[in-house]
Wavefront OBJ file of the C-alpha trace (Angstrom):
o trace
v 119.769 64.015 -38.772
v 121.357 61.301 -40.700
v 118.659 58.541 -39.133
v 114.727 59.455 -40.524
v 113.850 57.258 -37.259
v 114.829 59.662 -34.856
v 113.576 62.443 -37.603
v 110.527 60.710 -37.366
v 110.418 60.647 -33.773
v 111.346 63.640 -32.824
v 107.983 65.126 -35.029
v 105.917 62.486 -33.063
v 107.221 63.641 -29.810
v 106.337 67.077 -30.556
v 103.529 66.360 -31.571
v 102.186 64.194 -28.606
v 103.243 66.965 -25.976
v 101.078 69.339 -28.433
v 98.595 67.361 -27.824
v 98.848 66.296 -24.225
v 98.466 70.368 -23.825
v 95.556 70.842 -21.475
v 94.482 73.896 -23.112
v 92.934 71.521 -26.154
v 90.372 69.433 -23.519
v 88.230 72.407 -23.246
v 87.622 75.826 -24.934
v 88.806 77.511 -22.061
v 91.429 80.238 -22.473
v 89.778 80.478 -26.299
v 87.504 83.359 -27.055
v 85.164 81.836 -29.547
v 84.676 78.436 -30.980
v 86.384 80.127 -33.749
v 89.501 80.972 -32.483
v 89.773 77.433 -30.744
v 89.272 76.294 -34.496
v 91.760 78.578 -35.889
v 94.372 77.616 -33.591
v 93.894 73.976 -34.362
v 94.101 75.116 -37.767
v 97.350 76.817 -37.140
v 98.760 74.125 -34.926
v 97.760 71.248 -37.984
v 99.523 73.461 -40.133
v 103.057 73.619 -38.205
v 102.801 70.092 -37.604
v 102.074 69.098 -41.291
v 105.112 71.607 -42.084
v 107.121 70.012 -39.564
v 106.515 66.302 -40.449
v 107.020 67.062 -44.126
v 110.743 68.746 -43.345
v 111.838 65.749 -41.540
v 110.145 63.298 -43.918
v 113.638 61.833 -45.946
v 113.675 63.326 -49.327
v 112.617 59.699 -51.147
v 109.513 59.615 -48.878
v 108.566 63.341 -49.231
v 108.466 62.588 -52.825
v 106.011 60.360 -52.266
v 103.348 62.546 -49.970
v 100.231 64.088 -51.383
v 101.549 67.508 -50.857
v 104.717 66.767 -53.230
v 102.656 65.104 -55.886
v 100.122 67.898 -55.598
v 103.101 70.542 -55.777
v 104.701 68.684 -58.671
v 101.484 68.425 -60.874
v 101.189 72.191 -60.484
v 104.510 73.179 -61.658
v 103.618 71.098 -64.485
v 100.669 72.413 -65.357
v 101.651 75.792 -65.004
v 105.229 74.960 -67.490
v 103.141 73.749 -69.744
v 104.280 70.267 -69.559
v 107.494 71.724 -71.006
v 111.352 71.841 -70.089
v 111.512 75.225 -68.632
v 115.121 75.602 -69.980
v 114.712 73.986 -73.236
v 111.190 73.684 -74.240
v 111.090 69.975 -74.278
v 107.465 68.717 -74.847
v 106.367 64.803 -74.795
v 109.480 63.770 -72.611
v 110.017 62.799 -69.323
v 110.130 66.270 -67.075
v 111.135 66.311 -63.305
v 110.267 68.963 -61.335
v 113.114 70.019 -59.146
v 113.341 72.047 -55.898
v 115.222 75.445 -56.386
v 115.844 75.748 -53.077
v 114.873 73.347 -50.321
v 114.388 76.617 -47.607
v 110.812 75.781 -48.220
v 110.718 71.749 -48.236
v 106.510 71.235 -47.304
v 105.625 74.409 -48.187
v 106.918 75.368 -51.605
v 106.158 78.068 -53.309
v 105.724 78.379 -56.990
v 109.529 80.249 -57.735
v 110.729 77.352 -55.545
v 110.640 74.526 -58.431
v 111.236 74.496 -61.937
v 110.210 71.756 -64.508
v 113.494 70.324 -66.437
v 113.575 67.310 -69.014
v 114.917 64.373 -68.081
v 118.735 65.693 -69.808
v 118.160 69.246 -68.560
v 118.090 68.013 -65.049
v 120.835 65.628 -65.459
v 122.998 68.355 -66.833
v 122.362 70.865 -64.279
v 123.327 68.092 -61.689
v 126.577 67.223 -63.220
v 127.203 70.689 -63.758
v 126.592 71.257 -60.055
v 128.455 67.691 -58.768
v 125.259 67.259 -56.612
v 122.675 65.237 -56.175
v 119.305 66.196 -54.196
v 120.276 66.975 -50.801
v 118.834 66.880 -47.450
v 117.553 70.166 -45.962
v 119.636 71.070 -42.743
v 118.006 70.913 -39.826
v 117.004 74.232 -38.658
v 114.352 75.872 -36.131
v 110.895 76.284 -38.723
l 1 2 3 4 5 6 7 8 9 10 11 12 13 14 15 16 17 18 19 20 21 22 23 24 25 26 27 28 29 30 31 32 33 34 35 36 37 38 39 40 41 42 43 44 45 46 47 48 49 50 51 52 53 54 55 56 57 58 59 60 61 62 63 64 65 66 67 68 69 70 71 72 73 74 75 76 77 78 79 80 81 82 83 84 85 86 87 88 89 90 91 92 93 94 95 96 97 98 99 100 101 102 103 104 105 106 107 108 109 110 111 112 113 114 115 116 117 118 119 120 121 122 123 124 125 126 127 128 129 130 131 132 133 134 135 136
């Protein structure tokens, strides 16, 4: 979606009918107080997932998740250019692959220098994109 408004929107939608659900006024249908909590749990989690995909790329960069993600990578580099051991310069952390935009895992990122990262994207012609919409 070229417009984050309608991305935007279309997370908000889903998530009102979520919650407009009748099975979440009562514990009814649930087993236990703990599986009602569990599947809020699960449901926060989709919908975190969710907003995060559709969040444009500028903005994700922005969210506690990203900045939590990003400090990790660092950390576990080193706070060194994974390609050419850089230490006590500027180091992005970039996105592998962006299959897993909200939910990255730790082979998902690696932490490049500032000219690293430039390199690989001239190399590459690209810039960072934005994930495809796709079913999650």
């Amino acid at each position: 979606m070229d417009n984050p408004a309608d991305s935007r929107q279309l997370v908000f939608q889903e998530l009102l009918t979520l919650l407009q659900d009748d099975r979440w006024k009562s514990f009814d249908g649930f087993e236990s107080y703990t599986d009602y909590r569990l599947r809020a749990a699960d449901l926060l989690h989709v919908l975190t997932h969710n907003l995060l995909w559709h969040l444009p790329y500028e903005l994700y960069l922005q969210t506690r998740w990203w900045q939590e993600q990003r400090r990790r990578a660092l950390q576990a580099s080193g706070y060194r250019c994974q390609l050419c051991n850089a230490k006590g310069t500027v180091l992005d952390v970039h996105h592998r692959t962006y299959e897993r935009r909200g939910r990255e895992e730790p082979g998902d990122l690696i932490v490049l220098c500032r000219t690293c990262h430039d390199h690989f994207h001239s190399l590459r012609g690209s810039q960072p994109q934005e994930p495809a919409d796709q079913e999650q």
